[in-house]
Structure formats: structure tokens, C-alpha cells
C-alpha positions as CSV (number, residue, x, y, z in Angstrom):
1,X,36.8,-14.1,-94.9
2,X,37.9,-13.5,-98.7
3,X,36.9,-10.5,-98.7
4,X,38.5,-9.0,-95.5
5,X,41.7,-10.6,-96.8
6,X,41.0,-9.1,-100.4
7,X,40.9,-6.1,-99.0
8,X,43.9,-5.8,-96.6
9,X,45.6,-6.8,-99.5
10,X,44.1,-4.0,-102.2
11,X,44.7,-1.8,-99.0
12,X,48.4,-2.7,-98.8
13,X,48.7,-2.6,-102.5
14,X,47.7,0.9,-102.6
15,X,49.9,1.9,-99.9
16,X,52.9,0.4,-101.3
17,X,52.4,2.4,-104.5
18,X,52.1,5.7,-102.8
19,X,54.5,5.7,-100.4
20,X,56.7,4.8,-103.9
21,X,54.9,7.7,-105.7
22,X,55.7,10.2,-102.9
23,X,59.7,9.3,-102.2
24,X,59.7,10.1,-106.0
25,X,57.8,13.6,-105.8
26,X,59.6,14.2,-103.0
27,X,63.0,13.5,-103.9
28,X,62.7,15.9,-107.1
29,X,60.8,18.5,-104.7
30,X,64.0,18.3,-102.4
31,X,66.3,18.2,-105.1
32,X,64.9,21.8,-106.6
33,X,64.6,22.9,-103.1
34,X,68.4,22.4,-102.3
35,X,70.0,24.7,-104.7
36,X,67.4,27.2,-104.2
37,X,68.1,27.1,-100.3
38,X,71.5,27.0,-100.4
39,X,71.7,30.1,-102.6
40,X,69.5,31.9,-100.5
41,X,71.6,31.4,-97.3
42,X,74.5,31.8,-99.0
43,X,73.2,35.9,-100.2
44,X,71.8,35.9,-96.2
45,X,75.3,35.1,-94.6
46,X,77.5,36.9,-97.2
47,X,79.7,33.7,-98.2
48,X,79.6,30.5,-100.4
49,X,78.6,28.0,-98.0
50,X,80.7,25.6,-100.0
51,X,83.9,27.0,-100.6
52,X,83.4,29.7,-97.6
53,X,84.6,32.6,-100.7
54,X,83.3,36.3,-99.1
55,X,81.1,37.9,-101.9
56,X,82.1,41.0,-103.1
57,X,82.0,44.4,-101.4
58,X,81.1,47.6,-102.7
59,X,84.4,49.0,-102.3
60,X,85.6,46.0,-104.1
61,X,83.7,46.9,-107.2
62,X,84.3,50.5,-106.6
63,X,87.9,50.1,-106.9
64,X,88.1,47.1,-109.6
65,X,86.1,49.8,-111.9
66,X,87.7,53.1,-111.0
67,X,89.7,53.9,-114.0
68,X,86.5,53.4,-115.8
69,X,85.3,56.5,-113.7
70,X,86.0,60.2,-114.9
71,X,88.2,61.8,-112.6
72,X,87.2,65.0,-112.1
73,X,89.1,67.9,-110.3
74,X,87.3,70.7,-108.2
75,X,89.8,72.8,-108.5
76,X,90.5,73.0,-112.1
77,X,87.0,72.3,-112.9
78,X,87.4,69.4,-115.5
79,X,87.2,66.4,-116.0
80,X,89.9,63.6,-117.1
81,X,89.8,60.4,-118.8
């Protein structure tokens, strides 16, 4: 009778200690995991998912550096800073 009560509790003891063991390592799993996912549906729908800011388009960047561009004339057939 000692015994089977000896080990339920070893049994339960054990339990107890992983399930506490594994809501840690899962908790730090999750917490990597949530930055990670958010960024990457974040890139997927084209928007923060926070703040709901649009990223940027290529004509965006086109236009923010254009006067680094030369512009360049066909007709004249140089080029301008």
C-alpha cells in the first residue's frame, strides 16, 4: 500500500515539475515566435499590423530619390546633374 501511494506521489511530483518546465519553454518559444510572425504578416499584407502604416512603394522611393538621378535628355544627348 506504501508503495502504490509512493508512487502516485513521485508520479504527481514529476508531473507538476514538467508541466512547470514546459509553460516556461513555451512562453519564451511564443515570445520569439511573436515578433517573428508578426513581421512576417506584416511584409505578406503590405501594412504594419499595429499602426495599419502602408509600406512604401516603388514609386515612392523612385520619386523621394529622383534628384539623386541624372537626368538625361534624348534630344541633346547629355546628361545633367
Amino acid at each position: 500500500m506504501w508503495i502504490l501511494i509512493l508512487w502516485l506521489a513521485s508520479v504527481l511530483l514529476a508531473f507538476a515539475v514538467g508541466r512547470r518546465l514546459g509553460f516556461k519553454s513555451g512562453f519564451k518559444l511564443g515570445t520569439a515566435f511573436a515578433g517573428l510572425d508578426l513581421r512576417r504578416r506584416s511584409l505578406e499584407q503590405g501594412k504594419c499590423l499595429i499602426c495599419s502604416q502602408t509600406a512604401l512603394q516603388e514609386t515612392d522611393l523612385e520619386s523621394e530619390y529622383k534628384d539623386l538621378e541624372p537626368s538625361c535628355s534624348k534630344v541633346k544627348g547629355s546628361c545633367e546633374r
